[in-house]
C-alpha positions as CSV (number, residue, x, y, z in Angstrom):
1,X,33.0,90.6,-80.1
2,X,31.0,94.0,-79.8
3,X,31.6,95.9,-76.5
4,X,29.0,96.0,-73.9
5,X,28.4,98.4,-71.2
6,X,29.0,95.7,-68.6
7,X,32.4,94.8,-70.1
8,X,33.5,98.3,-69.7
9,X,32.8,98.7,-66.7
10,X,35.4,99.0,-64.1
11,X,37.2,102.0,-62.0
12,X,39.2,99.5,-60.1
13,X,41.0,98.4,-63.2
14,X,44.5,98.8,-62.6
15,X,45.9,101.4,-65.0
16,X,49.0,102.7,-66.7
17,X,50.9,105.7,-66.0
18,X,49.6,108.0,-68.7
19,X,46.0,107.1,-67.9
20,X,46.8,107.1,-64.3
21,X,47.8,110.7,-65.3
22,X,44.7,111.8,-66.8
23,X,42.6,110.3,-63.5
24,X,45.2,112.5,-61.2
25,X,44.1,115.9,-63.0
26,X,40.7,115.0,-62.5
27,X,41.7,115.4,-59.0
28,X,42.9,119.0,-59.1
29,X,40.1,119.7,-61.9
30,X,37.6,118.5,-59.4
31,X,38.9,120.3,-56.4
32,X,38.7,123.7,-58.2
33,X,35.5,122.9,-59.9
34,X,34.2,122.1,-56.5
35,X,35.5,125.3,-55.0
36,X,34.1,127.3,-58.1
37,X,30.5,125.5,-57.6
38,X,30.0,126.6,-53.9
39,X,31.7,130.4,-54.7
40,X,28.4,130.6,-57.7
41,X,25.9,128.8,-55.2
42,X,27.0,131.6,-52.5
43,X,26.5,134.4,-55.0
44,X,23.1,133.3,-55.5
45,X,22.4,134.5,-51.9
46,X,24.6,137.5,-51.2
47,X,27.3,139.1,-52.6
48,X,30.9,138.4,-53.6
49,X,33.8,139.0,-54.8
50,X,33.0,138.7,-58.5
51,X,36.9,139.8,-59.4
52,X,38.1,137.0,-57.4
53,X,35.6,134.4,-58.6
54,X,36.3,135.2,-62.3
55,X,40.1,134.9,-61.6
56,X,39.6,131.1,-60.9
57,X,37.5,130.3,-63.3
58,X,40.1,131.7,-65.8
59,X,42.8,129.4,-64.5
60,X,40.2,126.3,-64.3
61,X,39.5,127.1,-67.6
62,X,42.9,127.3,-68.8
63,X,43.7,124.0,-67.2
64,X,40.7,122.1,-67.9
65,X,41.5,123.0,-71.8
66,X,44.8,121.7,-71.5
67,X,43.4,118.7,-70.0
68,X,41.1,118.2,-72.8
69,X,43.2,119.3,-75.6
70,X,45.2,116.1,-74.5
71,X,43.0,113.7,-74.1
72,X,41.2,114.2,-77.1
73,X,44.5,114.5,-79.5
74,X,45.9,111.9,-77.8
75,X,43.7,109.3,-75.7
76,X,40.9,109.4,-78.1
77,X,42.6,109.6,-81.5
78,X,44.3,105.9,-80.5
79,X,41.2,104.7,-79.2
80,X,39.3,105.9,-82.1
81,X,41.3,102.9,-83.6
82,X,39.3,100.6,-81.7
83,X,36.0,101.8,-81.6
84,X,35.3,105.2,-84.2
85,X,34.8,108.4,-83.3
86,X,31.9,109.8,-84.8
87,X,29.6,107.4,-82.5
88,X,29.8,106.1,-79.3
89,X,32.0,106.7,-76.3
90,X,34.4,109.1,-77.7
91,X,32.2,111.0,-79.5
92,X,30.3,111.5,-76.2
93,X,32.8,112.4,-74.3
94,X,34.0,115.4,-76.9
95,X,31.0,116.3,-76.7
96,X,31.1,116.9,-73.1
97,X,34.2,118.9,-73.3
98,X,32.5,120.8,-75.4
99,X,29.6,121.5,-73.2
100,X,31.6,122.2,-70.4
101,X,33.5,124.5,-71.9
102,X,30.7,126.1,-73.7
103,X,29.2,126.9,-69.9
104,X,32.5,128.0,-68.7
105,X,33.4,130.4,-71.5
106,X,29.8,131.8,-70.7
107,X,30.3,131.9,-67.1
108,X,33.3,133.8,-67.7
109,X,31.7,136.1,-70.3
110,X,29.0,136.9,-68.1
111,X,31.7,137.8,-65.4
112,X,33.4,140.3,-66.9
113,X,30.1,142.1,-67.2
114,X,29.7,141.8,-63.6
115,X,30.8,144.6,-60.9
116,X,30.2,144.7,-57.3
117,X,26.7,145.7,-57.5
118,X,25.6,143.3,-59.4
119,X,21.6,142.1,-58.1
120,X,20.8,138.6,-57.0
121,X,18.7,137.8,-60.1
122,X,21.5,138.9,-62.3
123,X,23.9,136.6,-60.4
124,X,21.5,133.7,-61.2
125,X,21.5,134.0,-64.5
126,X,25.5,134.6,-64.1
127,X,26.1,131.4,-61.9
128,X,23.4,129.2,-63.4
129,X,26.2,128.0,-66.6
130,X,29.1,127.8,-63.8
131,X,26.3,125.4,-62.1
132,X,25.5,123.3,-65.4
133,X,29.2,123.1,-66.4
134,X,29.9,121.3,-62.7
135,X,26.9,119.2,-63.6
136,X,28.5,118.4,-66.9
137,X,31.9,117.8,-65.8
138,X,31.5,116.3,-62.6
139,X,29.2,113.3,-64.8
140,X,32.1,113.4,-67.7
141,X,35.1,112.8,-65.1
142,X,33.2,109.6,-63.8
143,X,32.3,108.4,-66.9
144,X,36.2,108.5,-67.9
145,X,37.4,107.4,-64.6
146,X,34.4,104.2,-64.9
147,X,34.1,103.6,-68.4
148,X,36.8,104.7,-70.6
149,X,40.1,104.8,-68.9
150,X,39.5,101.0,-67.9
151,X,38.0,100.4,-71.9
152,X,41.4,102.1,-72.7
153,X,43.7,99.7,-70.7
154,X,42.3,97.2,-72.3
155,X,42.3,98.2,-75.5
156,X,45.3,100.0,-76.5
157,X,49.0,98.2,-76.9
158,X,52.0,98.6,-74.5
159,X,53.2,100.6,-77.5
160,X,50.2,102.8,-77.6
161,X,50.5,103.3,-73.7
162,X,54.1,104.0,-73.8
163,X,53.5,106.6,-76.8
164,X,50.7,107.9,-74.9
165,X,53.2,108.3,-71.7
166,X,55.8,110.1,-74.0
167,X,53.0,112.7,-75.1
168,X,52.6,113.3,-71.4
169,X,56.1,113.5,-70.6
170,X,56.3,110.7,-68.6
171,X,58.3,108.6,-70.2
């Protein structure tokens, strides 16, 4: 039976612990990718403490990659099983990581060009691919947390959960 997007469908499937796990970091991811959003919308208007800023968006981008890194070697590679991984919903979502990261490795490039005098035009162009990777990512969590991680309960065996739960040291 092919999948449809109404079958996948479903946040308020009850998951398991290691996919429970990858919905929690989206938590702290969101919370700093929130924090880093308003910081880049404020230095469109006046200025800020560029050092600072790019000192968060280092560690987001540190633990956004970890984040990544595991879902895709992990979570995808057992549900590319299932349903491939050059088309479709995987491929899509590695995409996204890609894109996100792609902004944020600009952002952070474009930061450590920045000083304190640094013009309000300039911090547009500066902010503008923090801004599109918190479009990016804020669209990717959701589709995981709706689509995926409830596809993944579905799909995958106790034993692939409880491997998947091992890889995240849970187990």
């Amino acid at each position: 039976m092919p999948f449809h997007c109404g079958h996948m469908m479903g946040g308020d499937v009850p998951l398991c612990p290691a996919l429970q796990q990858f919905k929690q970091e989206h938590v702290t991811l969101r919370e700093q990718m929130e924090q880093l959003f308003q910081l880049a919308e404020a230095a469109r208007e006046h200025p800020i403490d560029w050092p600072g800023l790019k000192e968060k968006a280092i560690r987001f981008e540190q633990e956004l990659t970890a984040h990544s890194e595991r879902e895709e070697e992990f979570l995808f590679t057992l549900m590319a099983q299932y349903i491939g991984r050059e088309t479709g919903p995987i491929a899509v979502m590695e995409y996204e990581h890609q894109q996100g990261k792609k902004n944020l490795q600009t952002f952070i490039e474009k930061l450590n060009q920045a000083d304190a005098s640094v013009h309000i035009e300039k911090a547009k162009e500066i902010t503008a691919f923090m801004i599109e990777a918190y479009h990016v990512l804020s669209q990717h969590f959701m589709k995981e947390e709706n689509v995926l991680f409830p596809m993944a309960e579905r799909l995958l065996s106790s034993e692939e959960k409880d491997f998947l739960a091992k890889k995240l040291k849970l187990a």
